[in-house]
Backbone bond lengths (Angstrom), bond angles and torsions (degrees), N, CA, C in turn:
res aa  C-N    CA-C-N  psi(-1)  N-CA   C-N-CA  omega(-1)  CA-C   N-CA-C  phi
1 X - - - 1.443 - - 1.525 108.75 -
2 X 1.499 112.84 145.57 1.247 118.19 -168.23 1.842 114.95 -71.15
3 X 0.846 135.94 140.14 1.539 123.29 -175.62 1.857 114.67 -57.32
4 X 1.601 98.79 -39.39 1.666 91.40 163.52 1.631 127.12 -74.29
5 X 1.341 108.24 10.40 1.366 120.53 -163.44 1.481 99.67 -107.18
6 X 1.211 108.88 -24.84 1.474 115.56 -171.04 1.536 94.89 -96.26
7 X 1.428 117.13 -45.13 1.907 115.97 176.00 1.077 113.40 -71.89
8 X 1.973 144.66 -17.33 1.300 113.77 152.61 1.242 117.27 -85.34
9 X 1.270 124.45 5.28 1.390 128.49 176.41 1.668 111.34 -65.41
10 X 1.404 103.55 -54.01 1.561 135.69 -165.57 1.864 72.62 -73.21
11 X 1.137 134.03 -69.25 1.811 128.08 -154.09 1.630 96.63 -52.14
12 X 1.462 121.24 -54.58 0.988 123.22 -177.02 1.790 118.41 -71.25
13 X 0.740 139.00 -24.10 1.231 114.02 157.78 1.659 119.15 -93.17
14 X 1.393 123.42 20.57 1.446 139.06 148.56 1.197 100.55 -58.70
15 X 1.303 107.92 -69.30 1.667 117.00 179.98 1.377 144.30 -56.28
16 X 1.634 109.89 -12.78 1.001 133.82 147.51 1.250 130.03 -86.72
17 X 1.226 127.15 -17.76 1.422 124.20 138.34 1.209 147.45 -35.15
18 X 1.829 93.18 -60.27 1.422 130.31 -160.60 2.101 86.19 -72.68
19 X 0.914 87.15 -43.10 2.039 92.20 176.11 1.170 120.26 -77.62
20 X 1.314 129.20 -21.34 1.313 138.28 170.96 2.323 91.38 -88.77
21 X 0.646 131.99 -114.25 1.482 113.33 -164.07 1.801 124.73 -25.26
22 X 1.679 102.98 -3.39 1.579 102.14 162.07 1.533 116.95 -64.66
23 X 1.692 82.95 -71.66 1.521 99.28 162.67 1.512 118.74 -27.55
24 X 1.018 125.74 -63.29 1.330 134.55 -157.07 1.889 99.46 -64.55
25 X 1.218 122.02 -49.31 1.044 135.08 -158.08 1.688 100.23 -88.24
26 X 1.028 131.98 -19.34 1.469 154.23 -160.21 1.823 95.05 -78.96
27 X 1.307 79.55 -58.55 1.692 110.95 177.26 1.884 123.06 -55.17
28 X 1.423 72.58 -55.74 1.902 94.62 164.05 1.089 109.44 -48.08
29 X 1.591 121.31 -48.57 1.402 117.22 -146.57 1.569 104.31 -84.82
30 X 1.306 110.10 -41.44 1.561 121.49 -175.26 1.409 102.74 -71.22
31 X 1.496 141.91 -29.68 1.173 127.26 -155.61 1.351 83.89 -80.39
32 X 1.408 115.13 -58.14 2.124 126.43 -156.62 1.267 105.26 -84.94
33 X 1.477 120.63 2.17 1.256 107.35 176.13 1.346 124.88 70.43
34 X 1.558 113.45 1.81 1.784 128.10 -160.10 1.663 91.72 -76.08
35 X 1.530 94.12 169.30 1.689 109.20 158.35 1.296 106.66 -115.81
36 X 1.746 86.42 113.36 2.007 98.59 175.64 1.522 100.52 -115.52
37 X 0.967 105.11 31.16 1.597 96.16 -178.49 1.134 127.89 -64.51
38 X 1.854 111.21 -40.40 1.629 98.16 168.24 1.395 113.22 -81.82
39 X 1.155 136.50 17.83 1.372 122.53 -177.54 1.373 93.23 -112.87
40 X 1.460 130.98 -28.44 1.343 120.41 179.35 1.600 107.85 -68.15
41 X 1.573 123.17 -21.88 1.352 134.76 -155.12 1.999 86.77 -77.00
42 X 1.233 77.55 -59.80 2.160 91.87 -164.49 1.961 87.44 -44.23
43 X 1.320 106.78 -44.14 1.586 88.78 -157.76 1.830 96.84 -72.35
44 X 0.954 143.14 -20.70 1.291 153.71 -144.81 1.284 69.95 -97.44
45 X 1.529 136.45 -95.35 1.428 139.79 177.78 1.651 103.64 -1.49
46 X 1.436 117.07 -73.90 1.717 93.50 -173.62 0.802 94.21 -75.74
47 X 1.489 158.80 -85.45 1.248 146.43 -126.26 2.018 103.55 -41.43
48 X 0.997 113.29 -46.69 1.864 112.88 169.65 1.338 93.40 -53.56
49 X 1.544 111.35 -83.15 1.605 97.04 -159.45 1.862 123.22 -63.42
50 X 1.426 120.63 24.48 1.489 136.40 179.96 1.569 90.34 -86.49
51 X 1.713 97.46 -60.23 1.840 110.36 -156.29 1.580 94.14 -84.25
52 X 1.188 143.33 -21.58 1.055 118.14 145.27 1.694 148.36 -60.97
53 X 1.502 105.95 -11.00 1.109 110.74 -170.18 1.698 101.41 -87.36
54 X 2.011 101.32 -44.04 1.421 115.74 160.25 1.613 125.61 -21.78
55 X 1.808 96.48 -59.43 1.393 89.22 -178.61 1.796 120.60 -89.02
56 X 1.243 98.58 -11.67 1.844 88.16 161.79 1.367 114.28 -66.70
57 X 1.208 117.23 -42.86 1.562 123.24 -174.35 1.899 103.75 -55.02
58 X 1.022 121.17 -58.89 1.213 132.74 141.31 1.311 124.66 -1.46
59 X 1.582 108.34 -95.11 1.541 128.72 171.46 1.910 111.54 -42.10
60 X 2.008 107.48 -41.96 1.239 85.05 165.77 1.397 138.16 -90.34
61 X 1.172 124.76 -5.68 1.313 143.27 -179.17 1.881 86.17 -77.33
62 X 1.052 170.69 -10.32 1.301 144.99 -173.80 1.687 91.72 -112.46
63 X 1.565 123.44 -37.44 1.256 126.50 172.82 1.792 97.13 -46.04
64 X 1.115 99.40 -71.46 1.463 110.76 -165.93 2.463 110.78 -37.92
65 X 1.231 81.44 -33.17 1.534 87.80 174.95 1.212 106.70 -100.02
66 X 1.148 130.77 0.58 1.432 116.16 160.01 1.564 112.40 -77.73
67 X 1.309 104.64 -39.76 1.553 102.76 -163.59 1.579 102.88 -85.23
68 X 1.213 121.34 -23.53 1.438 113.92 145.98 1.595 139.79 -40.85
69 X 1.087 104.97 -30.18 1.510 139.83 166.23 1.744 106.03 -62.72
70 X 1.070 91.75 -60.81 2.021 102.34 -171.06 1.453 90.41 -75.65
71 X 1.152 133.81 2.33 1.877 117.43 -172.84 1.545 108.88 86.72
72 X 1.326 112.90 12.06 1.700 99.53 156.41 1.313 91.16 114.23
């Protein structure tokens, strides 16, 4: 497996995490009535910077085959 293949792999199930303890806590909050707001915020916080890292990884891997395309 390619090493970027294995790091959006690893981004993407960050990101499925990071959405699975939203959920979870979302849930928390309405059943108990608690304030999770900054802890739901921090997880919301990575979950952006996960899918952002996703789509650079992304954005450079198609750069990278373009300029392969032009001869490097």
């Amino acid at each position: 497996m390619k090493t970027t293949d294995a790091y959006r792999q690893r981004l993407l199930t960050e990101l499925i995490e990071h959405s699975a303890q939203i959920d979870a806590l979302v849930i928390k909050s309405r059943q108990a009535g608690t304030n999770v707001n900054k802890e739901l915020e921090a997880l919301r916080t990575q979950q952006q910077i996960t899918t952002n890292k996703l789509h650079d990884l992304e954005d450079s891997n198609s750069s990278a085959w373009e300029n392969i395309g032009d001869g490097g």
